[in-house]
Wavefront OBJ file of the C-alpha trace (Angstrom):
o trace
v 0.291 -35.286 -19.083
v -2.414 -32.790 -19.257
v -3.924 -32.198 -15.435
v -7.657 -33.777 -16.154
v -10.216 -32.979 -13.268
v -12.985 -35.486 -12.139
v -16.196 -34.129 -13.971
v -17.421 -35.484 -10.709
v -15.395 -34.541 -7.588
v -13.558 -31.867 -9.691
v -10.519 -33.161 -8.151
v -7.267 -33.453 -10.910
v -5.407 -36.088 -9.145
v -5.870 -39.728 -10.544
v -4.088 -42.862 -11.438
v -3.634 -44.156 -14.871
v -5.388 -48.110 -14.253
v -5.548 -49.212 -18.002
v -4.252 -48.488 -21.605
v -5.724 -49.402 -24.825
v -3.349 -49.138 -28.244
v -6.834 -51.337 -29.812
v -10.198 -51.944 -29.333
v -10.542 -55.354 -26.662
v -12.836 -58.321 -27.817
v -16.582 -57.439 -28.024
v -16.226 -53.471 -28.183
v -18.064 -52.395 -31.646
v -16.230 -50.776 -33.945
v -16.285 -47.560 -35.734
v -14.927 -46.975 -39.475
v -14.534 -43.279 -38.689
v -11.321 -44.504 -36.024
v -8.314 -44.289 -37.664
v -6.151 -44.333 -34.651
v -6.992 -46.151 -31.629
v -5.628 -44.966 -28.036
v -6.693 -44.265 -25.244
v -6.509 -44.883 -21.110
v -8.857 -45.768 -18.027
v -7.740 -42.997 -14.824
v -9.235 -43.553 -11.510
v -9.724 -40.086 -9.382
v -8.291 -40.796 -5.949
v -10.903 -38.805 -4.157
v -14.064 -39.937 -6.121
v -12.668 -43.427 -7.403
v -14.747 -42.354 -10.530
v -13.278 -43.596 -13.822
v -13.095 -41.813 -17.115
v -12.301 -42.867 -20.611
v -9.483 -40.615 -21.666
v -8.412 -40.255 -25.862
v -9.099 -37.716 -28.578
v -11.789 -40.100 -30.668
v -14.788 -38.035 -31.271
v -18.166 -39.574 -30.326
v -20.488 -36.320 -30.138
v -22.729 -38.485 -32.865
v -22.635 -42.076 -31.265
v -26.238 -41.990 -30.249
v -27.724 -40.207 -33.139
v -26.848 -42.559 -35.649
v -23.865 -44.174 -36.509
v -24.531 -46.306 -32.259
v -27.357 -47.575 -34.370
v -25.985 -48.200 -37.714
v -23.119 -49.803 -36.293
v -24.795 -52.059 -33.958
v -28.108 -53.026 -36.005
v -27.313 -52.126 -39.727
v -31.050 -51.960 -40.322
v -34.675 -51.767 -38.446
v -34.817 -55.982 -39.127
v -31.846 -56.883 -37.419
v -32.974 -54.002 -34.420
v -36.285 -56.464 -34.779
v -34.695 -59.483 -33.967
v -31.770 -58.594 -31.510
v -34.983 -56.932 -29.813
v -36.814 -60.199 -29.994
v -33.762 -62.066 -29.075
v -33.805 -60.133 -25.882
v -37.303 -60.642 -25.235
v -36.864 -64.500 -25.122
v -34.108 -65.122 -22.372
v -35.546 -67.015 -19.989
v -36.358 -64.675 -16.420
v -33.406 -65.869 -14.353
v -30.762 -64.635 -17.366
v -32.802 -61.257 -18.265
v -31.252 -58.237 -16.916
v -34.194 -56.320 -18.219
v -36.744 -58.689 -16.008
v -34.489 -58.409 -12.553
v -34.278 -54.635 -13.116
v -38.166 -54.476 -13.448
v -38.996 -56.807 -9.967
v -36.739 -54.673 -8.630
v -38.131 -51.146 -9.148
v -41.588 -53.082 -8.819
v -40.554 -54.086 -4.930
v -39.155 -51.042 -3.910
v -41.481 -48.757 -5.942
v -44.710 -50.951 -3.809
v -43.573 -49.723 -0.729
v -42.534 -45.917 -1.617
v -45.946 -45.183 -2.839
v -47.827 -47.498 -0.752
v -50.885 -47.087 -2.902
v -52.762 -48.752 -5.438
v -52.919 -47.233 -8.589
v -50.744 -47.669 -11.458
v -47.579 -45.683 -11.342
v -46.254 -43.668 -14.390
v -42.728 -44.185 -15.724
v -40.472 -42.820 -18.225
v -37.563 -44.583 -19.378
v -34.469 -42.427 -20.658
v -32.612 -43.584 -23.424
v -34.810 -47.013 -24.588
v -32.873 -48.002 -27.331
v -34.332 -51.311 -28.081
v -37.055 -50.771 -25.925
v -36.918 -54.475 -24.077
v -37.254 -52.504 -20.751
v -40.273 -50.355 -21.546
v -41.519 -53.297 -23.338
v -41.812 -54.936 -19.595
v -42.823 -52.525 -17.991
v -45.496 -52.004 -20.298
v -46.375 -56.245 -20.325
v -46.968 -55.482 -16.434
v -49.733 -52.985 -17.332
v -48.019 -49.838 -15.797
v -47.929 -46.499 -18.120
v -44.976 -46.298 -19.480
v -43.373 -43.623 -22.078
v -40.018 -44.156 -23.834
v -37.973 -41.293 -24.934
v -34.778 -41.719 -27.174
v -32.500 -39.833 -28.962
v -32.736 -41.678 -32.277
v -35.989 -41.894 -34.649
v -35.360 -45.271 -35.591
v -35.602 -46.672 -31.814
v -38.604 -44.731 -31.226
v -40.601 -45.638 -34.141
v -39.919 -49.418 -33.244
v -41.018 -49.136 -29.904
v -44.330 -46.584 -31.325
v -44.819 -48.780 -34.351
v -43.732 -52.651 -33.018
v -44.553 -52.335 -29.511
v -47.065 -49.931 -29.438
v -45.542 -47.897 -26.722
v -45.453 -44.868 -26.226
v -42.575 -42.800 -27.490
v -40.846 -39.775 -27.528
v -37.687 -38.647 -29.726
v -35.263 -36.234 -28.521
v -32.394 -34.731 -26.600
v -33.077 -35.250 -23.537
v -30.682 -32.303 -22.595
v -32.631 -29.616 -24.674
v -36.336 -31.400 -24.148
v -38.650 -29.277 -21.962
v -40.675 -31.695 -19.729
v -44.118 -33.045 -21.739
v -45.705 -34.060 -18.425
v -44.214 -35.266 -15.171
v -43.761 -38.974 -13.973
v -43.692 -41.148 -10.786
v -40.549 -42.502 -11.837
v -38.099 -41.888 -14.182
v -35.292 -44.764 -15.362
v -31.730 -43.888 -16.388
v -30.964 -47.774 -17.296
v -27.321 -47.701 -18.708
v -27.466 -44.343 -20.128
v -25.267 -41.809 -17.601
v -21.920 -43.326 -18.685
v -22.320 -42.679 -22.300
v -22.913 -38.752 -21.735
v -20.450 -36.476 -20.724
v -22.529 -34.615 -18.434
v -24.159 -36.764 -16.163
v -24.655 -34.218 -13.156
v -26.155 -32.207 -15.652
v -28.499 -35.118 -17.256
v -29.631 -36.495 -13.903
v -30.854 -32.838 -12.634
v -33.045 -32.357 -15.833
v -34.950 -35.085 -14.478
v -36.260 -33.372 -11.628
v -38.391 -31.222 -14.152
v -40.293 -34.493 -14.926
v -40.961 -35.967 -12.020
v -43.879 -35.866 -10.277
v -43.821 -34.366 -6.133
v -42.634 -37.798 -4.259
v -41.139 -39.666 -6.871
v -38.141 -41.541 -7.802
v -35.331 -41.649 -9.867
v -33.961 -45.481 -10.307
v -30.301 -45.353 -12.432
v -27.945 -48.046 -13.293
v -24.641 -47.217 -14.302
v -21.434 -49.445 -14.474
v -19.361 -50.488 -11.331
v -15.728 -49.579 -12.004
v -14.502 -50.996 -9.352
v -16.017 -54.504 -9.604
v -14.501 -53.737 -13.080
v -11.131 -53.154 -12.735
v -10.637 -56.462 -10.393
v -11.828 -58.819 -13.512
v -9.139 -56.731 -16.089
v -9.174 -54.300 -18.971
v -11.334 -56.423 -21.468
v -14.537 -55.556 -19.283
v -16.991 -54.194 -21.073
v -17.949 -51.672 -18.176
v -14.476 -49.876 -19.894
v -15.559 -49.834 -23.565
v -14.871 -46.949 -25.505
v -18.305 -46.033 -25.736
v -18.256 -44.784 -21.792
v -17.396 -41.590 -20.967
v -17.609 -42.781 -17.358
v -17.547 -45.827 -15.125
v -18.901 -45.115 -11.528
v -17.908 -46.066 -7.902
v -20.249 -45.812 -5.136
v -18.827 -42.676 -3.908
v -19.135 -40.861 -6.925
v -22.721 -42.206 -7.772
v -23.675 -40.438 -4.266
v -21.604 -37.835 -5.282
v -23.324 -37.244 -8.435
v -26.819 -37.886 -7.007
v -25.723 -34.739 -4.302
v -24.635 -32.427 -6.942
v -28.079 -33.339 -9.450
v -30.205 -32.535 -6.462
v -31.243 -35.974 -4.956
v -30.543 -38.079 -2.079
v -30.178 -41.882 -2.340
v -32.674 -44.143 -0.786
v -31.402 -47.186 -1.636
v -27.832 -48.055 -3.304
v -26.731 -51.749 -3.749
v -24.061 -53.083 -6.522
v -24.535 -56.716 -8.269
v -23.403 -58.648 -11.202
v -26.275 -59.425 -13.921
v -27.405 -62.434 -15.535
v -25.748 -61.032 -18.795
v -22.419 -60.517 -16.278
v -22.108 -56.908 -16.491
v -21.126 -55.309 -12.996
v -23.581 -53.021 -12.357
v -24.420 -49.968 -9.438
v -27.904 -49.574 -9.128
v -29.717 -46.648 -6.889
v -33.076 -44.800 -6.278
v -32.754 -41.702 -5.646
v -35.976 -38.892 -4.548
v -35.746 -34.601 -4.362
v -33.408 -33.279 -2.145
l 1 2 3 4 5 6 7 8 9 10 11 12 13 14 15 16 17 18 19 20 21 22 23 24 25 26 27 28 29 30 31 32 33 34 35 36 37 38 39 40 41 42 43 44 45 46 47 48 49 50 51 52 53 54 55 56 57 58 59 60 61 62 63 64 65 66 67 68 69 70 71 72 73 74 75 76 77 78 79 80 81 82 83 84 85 86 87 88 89 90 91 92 93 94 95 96 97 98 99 100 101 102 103 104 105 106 107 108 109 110 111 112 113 114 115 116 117 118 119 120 121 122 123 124 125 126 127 128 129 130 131 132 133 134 135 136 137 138 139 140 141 142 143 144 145 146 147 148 149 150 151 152 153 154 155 156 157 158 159 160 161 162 163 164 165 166 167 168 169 170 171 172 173 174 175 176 177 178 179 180 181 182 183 184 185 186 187 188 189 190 191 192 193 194 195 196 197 198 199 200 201 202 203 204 205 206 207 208 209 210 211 212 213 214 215 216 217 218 219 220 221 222 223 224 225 226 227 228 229 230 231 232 233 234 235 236 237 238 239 240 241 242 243 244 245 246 247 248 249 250 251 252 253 254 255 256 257 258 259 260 261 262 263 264 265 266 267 268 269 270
């Protein structure tokens, strides 16, 4: 096989941990995938995870991750308003908010309203929150679809780009990578863009998939999906954090209402 270094250690020794000859129950599906193969390896140094196969998905999440998941802006309506409704013990999107919201109270220790920008909205449902909770939040996504829902529907505010070739519009308390880190192939890169919008004392909260709660449930997790370029560890989340430019204040791991195994950190300025 090909020698294939850790895009986060740089390391090129791993273990093959999965194989995949079709896509496992749940994973969405693509027409432009003719053939389907490809393997989970786990760097021994980093235990970071990385999707390896030869399917392209440069235009995942500037299109065709929409079209394939919503169809059309109705159905992103009411998957969005599906959301929405869960009851607060089985929303993901309501435990990540207390969260920041706790930890957030005693960084700044102050009263007024903090700033946030959320990377890579999608729906929205977490800005949407945020924004219920009266703090001032701004949503930036990729795709123009997403952003005029959550401009037009939510009356949020938006912005629509690359977040890799944006230059900072102003700068933020905190800034959210919920979900988002996996599904580039640069996340060193991606996380120290941040620091150009962040405000002097703020924080950078991320949530990224926990490989190695992962691997003990099987290869059908969704944390393995096709649509990951990586699935973390907590050594190479602190490794990645080190190499963007930050240092972790807080790093826990936990299993969501909606059972995904997730790492979460916040992370400030070296």
């Amino acid at each position: 096989m090909k020698s294939i270094r850790c895009p986060i250690s740089g390391d090129d020794e791993s273990d093959l941990i999965f194989s995949y000859k079709s896509p496992p129950v749940g994973e969405m599906k693509f027409d432009s995938i003719k053939l389907y193969k490809r393997e989970i390896r786990k760097f021994k140094i980093s235990s970071h995870y990385i999707n390896v196969h030869s399917i392209n998905l440069d235009n995942l999440y500037s299109g065709s991750y929409v079209d394939s998941t919503y169809k059309n802006s109705d159905k992103l309506v009411k998957t969005f308003k599906k959301i929405i409704s869960l009851p607060e013990d089985q929303s993901d999107n309501i435990g990540r908010y207390n969260k920041i919201k706790n930890f957030t109270n005693l960084w700044f220790n102050k009263k007024s309203i903090p700033s946030l920008l959320d990377v890579g909205s999608g729906l929205g449902v977490f800005p949407y929150i945020v924004n219920k909770n009266r703090w001032d939040c701004t949503a930036l996504d990729p795709d123009p679809r997403s952003i005029s829902h959550i401009k037009n529907n939510l009356k949020i505010k938006g912005i629509c780009g690359d977040f890799f070739k944006m230059k900072p519009t102003k700068k933020f308390d905190i800034i959210t990578f919920n979900k988002v880190l996996e599904h580039v192939k640069d996340p060193i890169k991606m996380l120290s863009l941040s620091i150009n919008w962040l405000k002097k004392g703020g924080l950078v909260y991320i949530e990224i998939p926990d490989g190695e709660m992962a691997e003990i449930h099987g290869k059908a997790r969704e944390e393995f999906f096709l649509e990951h370029y990586h699935v973390f560890s907590i050594i190479s989340t602190a490794m990645m954090a080190s190499k963007a430019g930050y240092k972790i204040e807080e790093i826990s791991r936990l299993k969501e209402p909606s059972s995904k195994f997730t790492i979460r950190a916040f992370l400030s300025k070296n």
